[in-house]
C-alpha positions as CSV (number, residue, x, y, z in Angstrom):
1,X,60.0,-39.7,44.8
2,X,59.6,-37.5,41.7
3,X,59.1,-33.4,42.3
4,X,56.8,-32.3,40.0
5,X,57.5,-28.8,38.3
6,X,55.1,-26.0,37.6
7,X,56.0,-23.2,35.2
8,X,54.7,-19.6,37.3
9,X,51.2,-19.5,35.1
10,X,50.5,-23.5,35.8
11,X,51.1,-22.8,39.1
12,X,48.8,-19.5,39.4
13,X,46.1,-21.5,38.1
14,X,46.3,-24.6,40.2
15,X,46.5,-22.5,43.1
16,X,43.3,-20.5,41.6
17,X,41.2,-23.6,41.0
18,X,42.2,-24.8,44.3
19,X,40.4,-21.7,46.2
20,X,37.8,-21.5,43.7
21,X,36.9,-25.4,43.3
22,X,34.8,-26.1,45.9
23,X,32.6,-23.1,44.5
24,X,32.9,-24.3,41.3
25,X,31.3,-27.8,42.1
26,X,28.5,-26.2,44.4
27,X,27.4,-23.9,41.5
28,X,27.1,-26.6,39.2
29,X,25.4,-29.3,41.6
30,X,22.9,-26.6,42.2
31,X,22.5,-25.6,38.8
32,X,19.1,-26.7,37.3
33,X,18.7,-28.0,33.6
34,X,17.8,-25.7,30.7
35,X,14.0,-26.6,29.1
36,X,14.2,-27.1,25.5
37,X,13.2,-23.7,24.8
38,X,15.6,-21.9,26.2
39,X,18.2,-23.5,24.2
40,X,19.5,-22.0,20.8
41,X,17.2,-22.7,18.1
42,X,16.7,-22.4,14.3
43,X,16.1,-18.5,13.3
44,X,13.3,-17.7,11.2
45,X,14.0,-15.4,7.8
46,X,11.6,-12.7,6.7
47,X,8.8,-11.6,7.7
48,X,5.8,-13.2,5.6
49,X,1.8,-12.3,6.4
50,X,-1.0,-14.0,6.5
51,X,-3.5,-13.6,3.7
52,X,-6.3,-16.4,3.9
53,X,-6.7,-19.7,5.0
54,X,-8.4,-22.6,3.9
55,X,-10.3,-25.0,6.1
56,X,-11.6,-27.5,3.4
57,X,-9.5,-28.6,0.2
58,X,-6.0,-28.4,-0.5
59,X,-4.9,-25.4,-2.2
60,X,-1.4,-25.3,-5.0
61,X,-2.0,-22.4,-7.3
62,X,-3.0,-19.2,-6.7
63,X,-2.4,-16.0,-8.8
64,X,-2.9,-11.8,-8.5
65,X,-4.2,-9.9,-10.9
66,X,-3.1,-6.4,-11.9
67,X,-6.2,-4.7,-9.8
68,X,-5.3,-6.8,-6.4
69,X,-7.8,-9.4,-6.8
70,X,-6.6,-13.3,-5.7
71,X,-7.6,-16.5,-7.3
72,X,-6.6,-20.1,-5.9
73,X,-7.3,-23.2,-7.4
74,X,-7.5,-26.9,-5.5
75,X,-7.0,-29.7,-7.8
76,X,-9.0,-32.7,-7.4
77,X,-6.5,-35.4,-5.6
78,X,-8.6,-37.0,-2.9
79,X,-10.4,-34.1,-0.5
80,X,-13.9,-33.0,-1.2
81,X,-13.9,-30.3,-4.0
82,X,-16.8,-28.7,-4.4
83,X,-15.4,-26.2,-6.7
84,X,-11.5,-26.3,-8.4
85,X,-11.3,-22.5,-8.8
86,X,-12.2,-19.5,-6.5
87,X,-11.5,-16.1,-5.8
88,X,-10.6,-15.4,-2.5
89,X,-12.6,-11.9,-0.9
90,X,-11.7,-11.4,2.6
91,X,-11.1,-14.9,4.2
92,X,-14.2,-16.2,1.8
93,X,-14.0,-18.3,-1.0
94,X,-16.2,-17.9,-4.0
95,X,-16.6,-20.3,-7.2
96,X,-15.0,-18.6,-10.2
97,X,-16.3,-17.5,-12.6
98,X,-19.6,-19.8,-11.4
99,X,-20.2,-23.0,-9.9
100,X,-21.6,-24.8,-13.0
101,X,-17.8,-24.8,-14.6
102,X,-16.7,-25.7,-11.8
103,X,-18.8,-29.2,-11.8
104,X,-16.9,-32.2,-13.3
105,X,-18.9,-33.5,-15.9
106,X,-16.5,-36.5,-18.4
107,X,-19.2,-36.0,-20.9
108,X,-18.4,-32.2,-21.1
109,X,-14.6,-32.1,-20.9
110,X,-14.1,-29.3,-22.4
111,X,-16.2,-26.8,-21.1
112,X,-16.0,-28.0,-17.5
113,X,-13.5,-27.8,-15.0
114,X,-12.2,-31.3,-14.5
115,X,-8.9,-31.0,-12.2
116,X,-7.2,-27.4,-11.7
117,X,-3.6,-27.0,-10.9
118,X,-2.3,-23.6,-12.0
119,X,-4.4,-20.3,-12.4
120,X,-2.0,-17.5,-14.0
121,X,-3.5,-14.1,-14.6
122,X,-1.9,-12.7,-17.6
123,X,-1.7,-9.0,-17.1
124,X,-3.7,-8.3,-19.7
125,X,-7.1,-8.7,-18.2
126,X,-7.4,-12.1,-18.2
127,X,-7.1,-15.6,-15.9
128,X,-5.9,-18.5,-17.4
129,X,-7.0,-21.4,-16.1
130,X,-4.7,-24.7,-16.8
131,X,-6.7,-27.9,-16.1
132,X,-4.9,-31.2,-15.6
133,X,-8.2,-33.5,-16.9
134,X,-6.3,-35.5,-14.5
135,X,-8.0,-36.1,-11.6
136,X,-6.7,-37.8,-8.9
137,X,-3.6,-38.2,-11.2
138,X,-5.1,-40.3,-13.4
139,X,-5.2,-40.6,-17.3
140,X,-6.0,-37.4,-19.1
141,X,-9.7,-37.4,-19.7
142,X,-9.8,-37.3,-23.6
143,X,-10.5,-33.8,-24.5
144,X,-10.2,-32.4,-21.0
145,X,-6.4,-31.0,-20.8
146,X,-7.2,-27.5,-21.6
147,X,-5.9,-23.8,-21.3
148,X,-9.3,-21.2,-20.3
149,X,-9.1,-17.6,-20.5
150,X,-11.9,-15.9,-18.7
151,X,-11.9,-11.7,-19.0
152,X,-11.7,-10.2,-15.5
153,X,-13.9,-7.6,-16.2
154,X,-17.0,-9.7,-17.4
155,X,-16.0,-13.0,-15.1
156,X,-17.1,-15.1,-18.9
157,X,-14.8,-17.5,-20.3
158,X,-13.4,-15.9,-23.8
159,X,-11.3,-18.3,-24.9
160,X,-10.6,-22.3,-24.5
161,X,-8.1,-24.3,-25.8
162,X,-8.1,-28.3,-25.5
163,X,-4.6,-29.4,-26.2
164,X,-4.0,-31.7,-29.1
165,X,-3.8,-35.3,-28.7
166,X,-0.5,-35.3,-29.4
167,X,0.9,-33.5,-27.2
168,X,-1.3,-35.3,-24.2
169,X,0.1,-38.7,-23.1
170,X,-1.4,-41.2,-21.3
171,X,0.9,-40.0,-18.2
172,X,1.2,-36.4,-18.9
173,X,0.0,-34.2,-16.0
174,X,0.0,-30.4,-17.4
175,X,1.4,-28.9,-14.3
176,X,2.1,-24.8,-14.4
177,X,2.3,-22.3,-17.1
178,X,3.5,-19.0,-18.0
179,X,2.4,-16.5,-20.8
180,X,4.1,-14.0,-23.6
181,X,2.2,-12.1,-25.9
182,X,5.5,-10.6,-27.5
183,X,5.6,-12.8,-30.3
184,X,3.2,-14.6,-32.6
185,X,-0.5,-13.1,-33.6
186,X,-2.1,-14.1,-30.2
187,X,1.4,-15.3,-28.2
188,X,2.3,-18.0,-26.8
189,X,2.2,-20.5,-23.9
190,X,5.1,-22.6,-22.0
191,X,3.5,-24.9,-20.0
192,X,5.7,-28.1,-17.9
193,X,4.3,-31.8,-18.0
194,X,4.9,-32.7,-14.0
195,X,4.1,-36.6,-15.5
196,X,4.5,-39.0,-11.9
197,X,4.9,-41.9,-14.1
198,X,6.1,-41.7,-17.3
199,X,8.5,-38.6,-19.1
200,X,8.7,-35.0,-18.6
201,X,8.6,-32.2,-21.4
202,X,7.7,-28.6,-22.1
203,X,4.3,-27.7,-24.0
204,X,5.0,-24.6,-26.5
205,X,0.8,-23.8,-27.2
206,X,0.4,-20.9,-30.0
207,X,-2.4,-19.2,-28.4
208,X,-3.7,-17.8,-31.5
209,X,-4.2,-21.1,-33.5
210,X,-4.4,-23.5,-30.4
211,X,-1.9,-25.8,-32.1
212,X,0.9,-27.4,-29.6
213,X,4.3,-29.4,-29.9
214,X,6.3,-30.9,-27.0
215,X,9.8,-29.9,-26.7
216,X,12.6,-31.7,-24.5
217,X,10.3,-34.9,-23.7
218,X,12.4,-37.0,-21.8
219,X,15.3,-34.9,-21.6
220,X,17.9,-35.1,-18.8
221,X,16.7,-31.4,-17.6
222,X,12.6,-32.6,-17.6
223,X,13.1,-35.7,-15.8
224,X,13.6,-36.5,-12.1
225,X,16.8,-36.0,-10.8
226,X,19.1,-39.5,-11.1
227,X,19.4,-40.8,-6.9
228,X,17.1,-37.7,-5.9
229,X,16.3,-37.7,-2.1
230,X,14.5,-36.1,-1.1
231,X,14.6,-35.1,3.0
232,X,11.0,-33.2,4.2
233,X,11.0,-32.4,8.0
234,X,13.3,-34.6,8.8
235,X,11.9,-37.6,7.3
236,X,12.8,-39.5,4.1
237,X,10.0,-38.7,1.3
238,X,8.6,-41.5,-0.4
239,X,5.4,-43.2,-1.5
240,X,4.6,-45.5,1.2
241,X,1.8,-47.8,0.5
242,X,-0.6,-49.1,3.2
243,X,1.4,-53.1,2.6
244,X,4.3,-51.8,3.9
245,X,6.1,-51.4,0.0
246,X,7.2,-47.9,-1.0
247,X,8.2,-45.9,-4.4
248,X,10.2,-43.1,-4.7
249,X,9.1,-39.6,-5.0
250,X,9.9,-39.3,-8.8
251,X,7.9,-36.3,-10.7
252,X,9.2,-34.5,-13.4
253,X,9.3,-31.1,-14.9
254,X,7.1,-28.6,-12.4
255,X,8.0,-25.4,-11.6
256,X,8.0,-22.7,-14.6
257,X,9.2,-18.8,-15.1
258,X,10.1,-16.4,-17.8
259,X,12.5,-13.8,-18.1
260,X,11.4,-10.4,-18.0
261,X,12.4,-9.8,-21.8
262,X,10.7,-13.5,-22.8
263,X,14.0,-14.6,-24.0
264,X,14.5,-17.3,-21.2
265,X,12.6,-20.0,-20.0
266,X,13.3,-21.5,-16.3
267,X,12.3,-24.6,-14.9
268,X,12.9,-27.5,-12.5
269,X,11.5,-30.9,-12.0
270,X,10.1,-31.5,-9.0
271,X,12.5,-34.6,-8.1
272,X,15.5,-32.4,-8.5
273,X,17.6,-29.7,-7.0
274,X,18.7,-28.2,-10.2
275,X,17.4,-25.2,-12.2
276,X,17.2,-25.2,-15.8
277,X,17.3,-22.6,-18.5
278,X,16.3,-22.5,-22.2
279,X,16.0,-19.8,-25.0
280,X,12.4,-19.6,-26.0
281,X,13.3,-18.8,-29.2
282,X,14.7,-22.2,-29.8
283,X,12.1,-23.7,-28.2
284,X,9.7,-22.1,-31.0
285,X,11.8,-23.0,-33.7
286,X,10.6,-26.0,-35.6
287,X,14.1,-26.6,-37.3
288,X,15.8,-27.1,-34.5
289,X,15.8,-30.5,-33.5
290,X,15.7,-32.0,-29.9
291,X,19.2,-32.8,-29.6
292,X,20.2,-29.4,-30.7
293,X,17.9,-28.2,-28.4
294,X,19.0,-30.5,-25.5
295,X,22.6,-29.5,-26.5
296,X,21.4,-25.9,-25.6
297,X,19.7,-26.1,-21.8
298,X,21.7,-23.9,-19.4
299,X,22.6,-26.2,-16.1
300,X,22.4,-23.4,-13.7
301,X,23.1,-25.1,-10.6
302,X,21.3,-26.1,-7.6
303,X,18.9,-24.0,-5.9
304,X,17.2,-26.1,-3.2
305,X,14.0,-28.8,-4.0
306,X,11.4,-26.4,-5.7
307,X,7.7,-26.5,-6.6
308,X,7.0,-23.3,-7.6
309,X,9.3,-20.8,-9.4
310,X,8.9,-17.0,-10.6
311,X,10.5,-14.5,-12.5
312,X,9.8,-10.4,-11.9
313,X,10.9,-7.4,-13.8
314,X,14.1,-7.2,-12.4
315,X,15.3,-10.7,-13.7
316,X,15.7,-12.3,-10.3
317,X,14.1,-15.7,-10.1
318,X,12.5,-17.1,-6.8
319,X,12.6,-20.7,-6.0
320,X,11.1,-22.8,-3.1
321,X,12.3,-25.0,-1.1
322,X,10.5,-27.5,0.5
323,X,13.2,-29.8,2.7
324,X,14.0,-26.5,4.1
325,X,10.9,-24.6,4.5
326,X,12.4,-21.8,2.6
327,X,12.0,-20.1,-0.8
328,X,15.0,-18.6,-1.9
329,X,15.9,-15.8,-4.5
330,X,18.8,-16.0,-7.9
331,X,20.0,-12.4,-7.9
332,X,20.5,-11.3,-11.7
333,X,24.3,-11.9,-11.4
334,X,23.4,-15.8,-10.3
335,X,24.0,-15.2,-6.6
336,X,21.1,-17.6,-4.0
337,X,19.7,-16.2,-0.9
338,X,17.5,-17.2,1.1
339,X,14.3,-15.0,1.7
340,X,11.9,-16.7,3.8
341,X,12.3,-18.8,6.2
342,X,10.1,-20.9,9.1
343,X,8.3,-23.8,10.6
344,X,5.4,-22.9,9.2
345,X,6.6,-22.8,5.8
346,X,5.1,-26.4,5.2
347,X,5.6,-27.2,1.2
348,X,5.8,-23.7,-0.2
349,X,3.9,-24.0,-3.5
350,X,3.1,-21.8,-6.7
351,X,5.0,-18.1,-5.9
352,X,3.3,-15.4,-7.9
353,X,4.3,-12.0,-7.7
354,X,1.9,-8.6,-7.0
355,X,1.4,-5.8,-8.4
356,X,2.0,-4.2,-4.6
357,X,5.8,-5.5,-4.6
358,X,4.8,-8.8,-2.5
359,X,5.5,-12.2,-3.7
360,X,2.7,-14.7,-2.5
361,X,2.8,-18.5,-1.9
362,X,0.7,-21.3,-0.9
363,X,2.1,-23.0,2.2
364,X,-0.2,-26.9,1.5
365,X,2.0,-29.9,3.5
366,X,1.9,-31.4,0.4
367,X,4.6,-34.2,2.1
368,X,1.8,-35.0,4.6
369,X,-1.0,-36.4,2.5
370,X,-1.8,-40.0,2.6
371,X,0.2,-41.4,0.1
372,X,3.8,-40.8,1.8
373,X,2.4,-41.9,5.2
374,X,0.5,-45.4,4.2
375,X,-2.4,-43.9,4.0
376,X,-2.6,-41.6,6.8
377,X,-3.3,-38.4,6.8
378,X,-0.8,-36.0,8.7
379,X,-2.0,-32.8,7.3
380,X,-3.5,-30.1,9.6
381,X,-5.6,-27.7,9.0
382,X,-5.9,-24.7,7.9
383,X,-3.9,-24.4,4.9
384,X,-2.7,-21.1,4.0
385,X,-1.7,-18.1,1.7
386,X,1.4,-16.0,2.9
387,X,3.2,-13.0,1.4
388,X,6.2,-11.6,1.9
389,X,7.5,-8.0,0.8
390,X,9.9,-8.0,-1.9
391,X,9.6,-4.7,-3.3
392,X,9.9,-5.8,-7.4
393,X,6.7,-5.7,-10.2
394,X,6.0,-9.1,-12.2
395,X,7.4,-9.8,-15.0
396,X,6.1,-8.0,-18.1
397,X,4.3,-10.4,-20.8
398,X,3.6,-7.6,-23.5
C-alpha cells in the first residue's frame, strides 16, 4: 500500500481540523438561518426630504420660484383632475392662478387649461405654464398647445402664446421647456416634443412675436433610442394591453436644460440612455439647415434613462434615472455621479433647482400605471415631492 506524504504545514492543518472538526460540524448544525434582513442589501445615496404628498392625481412637473413658493402641475392622462395646476402651501393644494382656467373647455382652447405637463418659473417673476392640449395623449386640440405666463405678484395671466400650426403635429406632445431672455426683444423658448407615436423635435418659440419653427424633427438625437430597453424594478417596460399584445415603450425627446451662459441646449429622449447637446445659437439660426444642424449635436454619452434634466449656475447637469431609482449629476469636466439614491425613488420626474441650494423632484411610479400592466393599476399612493441639498443656484436666464 501507498504512504501518503504531508509537507509540515499540510500536516499541521490536518492535525488542526482533526481536533477542531467535530466542533466545527456542531457549530454549524446548530447554527440558525439568517432572515432576509439581516443579509447585505442595496445602500441608499443621499439624503432627500419630504416636501408634500399627493393623495389624488398624478403629479410630473413642479417648479420653485425665486421667493420659495412651489407649483406642481398633474396632466390629464386617466385620474380625476379637478385642476391641472396648483400651488402647493403646506401639504395643501390650491388651483392656480383660479379654478376657472383650470376647467377644460375645447370650445376655449386657448384661454383654458386643457392638459398640463411642465410649469417653469422663469426667474423673472413669472410661471410659465406649458400645456400639452393633449389630453390623455391624444391629438393636439386645435388651438390648445400653448405657452401661459402668469405674473407671481398679481397671480393673472400676462401673456399667452398658442403655438402655430405648423409646428403642432397630429402626434406632437409639447413635453418640458426652458427659458432665456439673453437674446431677442422678449427671448426665447426651447421646448422638446416627447411625441409617443410619431417623431421627435425641438420647438425654438420667439417669445416676443409668438412665432415658432421646429428644429431636429426626426433626428437620430430626438428619437427613441434604436433596441432601447428599458428595465424598471426589475421588470421589462412595455405597453401591455389588456389582450395580452404589447408595444414598446418608445417616446421621444423629453427631458430639457440650458447652460448657465444660454449657449448650450441639453436633452434626452425618453426611450434612450444618451444625453444630447446643441448650440442654441444654431438652433436660432434660420440659415443653417437641418443637416448642418444634425451634423453639429454633441453625443455626450450615456447617463442612465432620464425624464427630467436640469442645469444650475455652476454648469453641472442633473439627470434621472428611472431603472435605477437614482438621479445622477455631470460634473462640468463631464464626470457622472450618482446623487440620490433609494427604493422610494419610484420614477424620478421634472428636477428643478431652488433658490435655497436644493434640487427638488417628483417621485410619480410612472412605470406602474395601467397601460404597462394590462390595465391594472399598480400605483400606490401618496405620490410625492422630495428634495435633496445640493448646495448650487439655478441657472441664470437674464
Amino acid at each position: 500500500m501507498r504512504t501518503r506524504r504531508f509537507t509540515r504545514p499540510a500536516l499541521a492543518l490536518a492535525v488542526s481540523l482533526a481536533i477542531a472538526g467535530p466542533a466545527l460540524l456542531s457549530a454549524t448544525a446548530q447554527a440558525q438561518p439568517l432572515t432576509l434582513s439581516e443579509l447585505a442589501s442595496d445602500r441608499a445615496i443621499g439624503q432627500p426630504e419630504v416636501v408634500a404628498t399627493f393623495h389624488g392625481a398624478m403629479p410630473t412637473g413642479v417648479t420653485v420660484t425665486q421667493e420659495g413658493r412651489i407649483f406642481v402641475n398633474f396632466p390629464r392622462w386617466g385620474d380625476d383632475v379637478p385642476f391641472t395646476v396648483a400651488e402647493v402651501k403646506g401639504n395643501q393644494l390650491t388651483a392656480y392662478p383660479n379654478r376657472e382656467i383650470n376647467q377644460p373647455d375645447d370650445a376655449k382652447p386657448g384661454e383654458r387649461f386643457l392638459s398640463v405637463q411642465s410649469v417653469v418659473a422663469d426667474g423673472q417673476g413669472r410661471l410659465w405654464v406649458l400645456d400639452t392640449a393633449a389630453p390623455g395623449f391624444a391629438e393636439p386640440v386645435k388651438g390648445g398647445a400653448k405657452l401661459v405666463a402668469i405674473d407671481l405678484k398679481t397671480n393673472k395671466v400676462v401673456k399667452t402664446i398658442v403655438f402655430p400650426a405648423e409646428v403642432i403635429r397630429s402626434t406632437t406632445y409639447v413635453n418640458d421647456v426652458r427659458f432665456d431672455f439673453r437674446v431677442g426683444e422678449a427671448g426665447v423658448a426651447y421646448i422638446t416634443d416627447s411625441s409617443l407615436s410619431g417623431t421627435g423635435g425641438i420647438i425654438v418659440v420667439d417669445l416676443a412675436t409668438g412665432s415658432a419653427v421646429r428644429r431636429l424633427t426626426g433626428d437620430r438625437s430626438t428619437s427613441p433610442e434604436k433596441g432601447f430597453v428599458p428595465v424598471v424594478e426589475g421588470e421589462t417596460l412595455l405597453q401591455r394591453h389588456a389582450d395580452g399584445s404589447t408595444a414598446p415603450f418608445s417616446v421621444a425627446s423629453d427631458g430639457i436644460a440650458l447652460s448657465p451662459d444660454g449657449k448650450t441646449l441639453y436633452y434626452s429622449p425618453l426611450s434612450s440612455r444618451y444625453l444630447y447637446a446643441i448650440s442654441t445659437a444654431l438652433l436660432r439660426d434660420p440659415n443653417v439647415s437641418e443637416a448642418q444642424l444634425s451634423a453639429a449635436v454633441q453625443d455626450l454619452g450615456e447617463k442612465g434613462a432620464s425624464d427630467g434634466l436640469e442645469a444650475d449656475a455652476s454648469g453641472a447637469v442633473y439627470a434621472g434615472d428611472y431603472e435605477r431609482n437614482s438621479i445622477r449629476k455631470r460634473e462640468p469636466g463631464g464626470e457622472w455621479r450618482t446623487i440620490v439614491h433609494g427604493p422610494q425613488i419610484l420614477w424620478p420626474d421634472t428636477l428643478p433647482v431652488g433658490p435655497d441650494g436644493y434640487l427638488y423632484f417628483t417621485v410619480n411610479q410612472l412605470n406602474r400605471q395601467p397601460g404597462f400592466h394590462a390595465g391594472k393599476d399598480l400605483r400606490q399612493k401618496p405620490y410625492a415631492l422630495l428634495r435633496v441639498r445640493i448646495n448650487a443656484a439655478p441657472a441664470p436666464t437674464r
